[in-house]
C-alpha positions in Angstrom: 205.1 70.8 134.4 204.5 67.3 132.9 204.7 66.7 129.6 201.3 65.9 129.1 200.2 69.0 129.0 202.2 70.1 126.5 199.0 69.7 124.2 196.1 70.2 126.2 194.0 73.2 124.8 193.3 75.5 127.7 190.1 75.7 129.1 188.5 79.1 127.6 186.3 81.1 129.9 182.7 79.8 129.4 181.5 83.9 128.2 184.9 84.0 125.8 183.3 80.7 124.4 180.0 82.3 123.5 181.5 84.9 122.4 183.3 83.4 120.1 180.2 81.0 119.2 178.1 84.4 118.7 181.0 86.0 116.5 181.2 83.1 114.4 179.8 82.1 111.0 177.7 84.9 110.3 176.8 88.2 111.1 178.0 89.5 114.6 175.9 90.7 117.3 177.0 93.7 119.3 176.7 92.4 123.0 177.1 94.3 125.7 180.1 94.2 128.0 179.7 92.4 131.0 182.4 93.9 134.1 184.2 91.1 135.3 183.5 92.4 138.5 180.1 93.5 139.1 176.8 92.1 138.7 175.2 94.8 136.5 175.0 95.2 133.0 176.9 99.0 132.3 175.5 101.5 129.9 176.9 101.7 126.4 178.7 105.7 126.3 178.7 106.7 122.6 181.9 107.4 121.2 183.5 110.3 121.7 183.8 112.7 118.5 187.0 112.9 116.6 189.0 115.6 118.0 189.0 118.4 115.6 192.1 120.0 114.9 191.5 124.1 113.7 194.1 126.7 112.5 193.4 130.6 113.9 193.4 132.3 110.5 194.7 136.1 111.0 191.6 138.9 111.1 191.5 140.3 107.6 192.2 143.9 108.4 189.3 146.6 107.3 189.9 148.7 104.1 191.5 151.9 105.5 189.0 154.8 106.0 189.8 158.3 104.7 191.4 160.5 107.5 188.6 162.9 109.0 188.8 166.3 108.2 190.3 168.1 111.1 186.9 169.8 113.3 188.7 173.2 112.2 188.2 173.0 108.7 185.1 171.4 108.9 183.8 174.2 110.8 185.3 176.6 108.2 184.0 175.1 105.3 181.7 177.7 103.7 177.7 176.8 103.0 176.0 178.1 100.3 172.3 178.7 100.7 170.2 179.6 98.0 167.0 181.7 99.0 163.5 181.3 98.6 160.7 183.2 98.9 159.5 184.7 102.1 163.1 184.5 103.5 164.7 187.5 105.6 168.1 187.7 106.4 167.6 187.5 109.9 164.8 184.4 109.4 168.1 182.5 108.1 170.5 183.3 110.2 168.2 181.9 113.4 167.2 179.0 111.3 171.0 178.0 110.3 172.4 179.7 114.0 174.8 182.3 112.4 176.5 183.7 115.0 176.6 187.3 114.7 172.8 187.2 113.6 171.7 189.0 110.6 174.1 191.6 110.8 177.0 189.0 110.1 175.4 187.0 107.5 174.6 190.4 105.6 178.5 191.8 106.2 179.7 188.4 104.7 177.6 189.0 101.4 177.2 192.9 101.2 178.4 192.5 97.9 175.8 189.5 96.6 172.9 191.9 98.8 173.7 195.6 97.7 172.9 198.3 99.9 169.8 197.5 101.6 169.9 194.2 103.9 166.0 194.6 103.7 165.7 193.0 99.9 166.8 189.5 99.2 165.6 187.9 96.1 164.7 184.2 95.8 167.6 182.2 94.3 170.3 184.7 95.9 173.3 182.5 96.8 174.4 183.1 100.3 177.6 182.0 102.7 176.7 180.7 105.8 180.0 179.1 106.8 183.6 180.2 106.9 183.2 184.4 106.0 179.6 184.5 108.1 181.8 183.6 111.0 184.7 185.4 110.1 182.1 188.2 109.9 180.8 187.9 113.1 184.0 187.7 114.5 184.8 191.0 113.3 181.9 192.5 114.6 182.5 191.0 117.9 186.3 192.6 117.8 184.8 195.9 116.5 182.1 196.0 119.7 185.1 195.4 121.9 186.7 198.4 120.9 186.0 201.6 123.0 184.2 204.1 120.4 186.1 206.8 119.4 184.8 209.7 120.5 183.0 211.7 117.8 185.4 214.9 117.1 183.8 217.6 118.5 183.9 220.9 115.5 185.9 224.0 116.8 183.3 226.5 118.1 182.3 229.3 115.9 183.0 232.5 117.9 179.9 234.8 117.0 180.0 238.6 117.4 177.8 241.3 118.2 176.5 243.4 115.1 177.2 246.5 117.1 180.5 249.0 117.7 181.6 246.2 120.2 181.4 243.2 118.3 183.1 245.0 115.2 186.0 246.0 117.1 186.1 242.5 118.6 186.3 240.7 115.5 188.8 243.2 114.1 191.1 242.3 117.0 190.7 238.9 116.2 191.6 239.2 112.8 194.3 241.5 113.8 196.2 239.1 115.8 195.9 236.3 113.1 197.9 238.4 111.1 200.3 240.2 113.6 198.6 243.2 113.3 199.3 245.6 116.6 196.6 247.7 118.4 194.3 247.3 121.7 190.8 247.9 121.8 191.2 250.9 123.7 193.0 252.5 121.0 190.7 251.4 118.1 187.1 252.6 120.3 188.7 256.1 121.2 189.5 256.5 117.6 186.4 255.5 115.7 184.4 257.5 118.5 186.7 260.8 117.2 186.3 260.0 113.2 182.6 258.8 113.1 181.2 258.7 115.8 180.7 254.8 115.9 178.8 255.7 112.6 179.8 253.0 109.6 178.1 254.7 106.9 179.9 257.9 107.8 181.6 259.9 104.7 183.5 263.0 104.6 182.5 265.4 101.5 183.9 268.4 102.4 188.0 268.3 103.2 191.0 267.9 100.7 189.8 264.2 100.0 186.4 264.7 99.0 187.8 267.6 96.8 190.0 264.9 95.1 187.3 262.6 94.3 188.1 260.0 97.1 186.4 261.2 100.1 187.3 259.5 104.0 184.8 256.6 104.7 183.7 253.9 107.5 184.2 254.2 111.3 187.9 255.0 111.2 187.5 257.5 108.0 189.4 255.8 105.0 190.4 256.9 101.6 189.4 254.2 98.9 192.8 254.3 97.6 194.6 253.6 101.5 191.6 250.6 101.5 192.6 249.2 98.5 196.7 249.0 99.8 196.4 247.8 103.5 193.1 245.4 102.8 193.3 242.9 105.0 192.7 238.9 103.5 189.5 237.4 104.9 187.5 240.2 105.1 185.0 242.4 102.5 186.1 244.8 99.5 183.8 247.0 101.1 185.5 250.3 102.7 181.9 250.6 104.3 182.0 247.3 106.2 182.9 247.8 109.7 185.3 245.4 110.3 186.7 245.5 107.2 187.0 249.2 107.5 188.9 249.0 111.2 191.4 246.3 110.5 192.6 248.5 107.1 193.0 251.3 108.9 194.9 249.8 111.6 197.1 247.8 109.1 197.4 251.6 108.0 198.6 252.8 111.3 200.9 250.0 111.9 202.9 250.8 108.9 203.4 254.5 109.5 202.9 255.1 113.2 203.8 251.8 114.7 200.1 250.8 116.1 196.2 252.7 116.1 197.6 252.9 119.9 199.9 255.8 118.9 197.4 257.6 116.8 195.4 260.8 118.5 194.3 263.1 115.9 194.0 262.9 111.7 196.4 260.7 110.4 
C-alpha cells in the first residue's frame, strides 16, 4: 500500500454521514433503520419486556380441621326433644323417623312418661337418639323371639255330687296319701252301713248308748273320725267324702284295706 494513504480519512458511507450529521449538535432524531439490502423501510417491533424472573413460594398449608366424629357415634348421640302442645308420641316419632315407632320412643322414656303413653305434657324432655334406637332394637329382638307358650293351668278334676262322685274323690285322695282300698270295696260297704245315705245315724246300738252314735255312709264313731281324719278334707263326720276316706284310713290300720272288710268292724 503506498504511503500516501497512510493519512487519507476513509470515505464514510454517504447514510453513516447523515447520520452522523442528524446525531450531531443537538437533539437526536430516532430514524428508522434502513436494510442494507432491501428497498423498503421495516417496521419498528417494540421492545420486548424484561424477562421477569419469579420464585414458586410453597402453598401455605390449611389450619387442620377437627377429625369427624366417627358415623357411629354420631348416630348414637342422644337428642333431646322438648314437647309442645298438641304432640303425641307417635306424632313425634313419624316426624323425627324413630325407628321402632311410638312404642320405642315410649320404652326409651317410660320413666320421664309414667304409665300411660297416652299423656305427654308440654315441656316433657324426650330421647330421640341413642336409647330410642337401642329401644327399638330391643323390641325388634324381642318380636324375633318365638312366644312362649302361655302355661296352660292343671285341669281341675270335678266330681259328681252323688254316691259315685264321692267315692271317686275319696279314691283320689286315698292314693295321695297311700291309703289302700278299690272302689268295689268301698260301694259294697257303704251300700251295707247306710244305704248310700250320708246323713244316716245309728241311735240305737252300744255306740249311741255311749253318747257317740255311728255316722255318715260308712257308719263312724266321732271319736274313730277325729283319729284317722284325713288332711284336705272337712271336720265334718257327715261329709261324704270326708266320712269314706276316715273310715278307710280306719280299715287300713286294723284290717289291712276296706277290701278285707265284710261285716261291722
Amino acid at each position: 500500500m503506498p504511503a500516501s494513504g497512510k493519512h487519507r480519512r476513509p470515505k464514510q458511507h454517504k447514510i453513516a454521514r447523515k447520520l452522523a450529521f442528524a446525531g450531531s449538535g443537538g437533539a437526536a432524531l430516532a430514524l428508522p433503520l434502513i436494510s442494507a439490502t432491501t428497498a423498503g423501510a421495516a417496521v419498528a417491533q417494540p421492545a420486548a419486556a424484561p424477562a421477569v424472573h419469579t420464585v414458586a413460594l410453597p402453598a401455605a398449608e390449611p389450619a387442620a380441621k377437627p377429625a369427624a366424629k366417627p358415623a357411629a357415634e354420631k348416630a348414637a348421640a342422644p337428642v333431646i326433644y322438648s314437647v309442645v302442645g298438641g304432640d303425641t308420641l307417635a306424632k313425634i316419632a313419624t316426624e323425627h323417623s324413630v325407628s321402632g315407632g311410638w312404642q320405642a320412643l315410649y320404652d326409651a322414656n317410660r320413666e320421664v312418661i309414667g304409665s300411660n303413653p297416652s299423656v305427654i305434657r308440654p315441656g316433657l324432655k324426650l330421647t330421640l337418639g341413642g336409647a330410642a334406637k337401642a329401644a327399638a332394637a330391643r323390641a325388634t329382638a324381642l318380636a324375633a323371639k318365638p312366644a312362649a307358650a302361655p302355661a296352660v293351668p292343671a285341669a281341675v278334676k270335678t266330681y259328681a255330687n252323688n254316691l259315685d262322685g264321692w267315692i271317686r274323690q275319696s279314691l283320689d285322695i286315698m292314693a295321695r296319701h297311700g291309703i289302700p282300698g278299690t272302689y268295689n270295696g268301698i260301694h259294697r260297704n257303704v251300700m251295707r252301713e247306710s244305704s248310700g245315705n250320708p246323713l244316716a245315724i245309728n241311735n240305737w246300738d252300744s255306740n249311741a248308748a255311749a253318747g257317740i252314735p255311728s255316722k255318715g255312709l260308712l257308719q263312724v264313731i266321732d271319736p274313730t273320725f277325729r283319729a284317722y281324719h284325713v288332711p284336705g278334707t272337712a271336720m265334718d263326720s257327715y261329709d261324704p267324702v270326708a266320712n269314706i276316706t276316715a273310715a278307710c284310713n280306719y280299715a287300713a290300720a286294723r284290717y289291712g284295706s276296706i277290701d278285707n272288710v265284710n261285716g261291722a268292724y
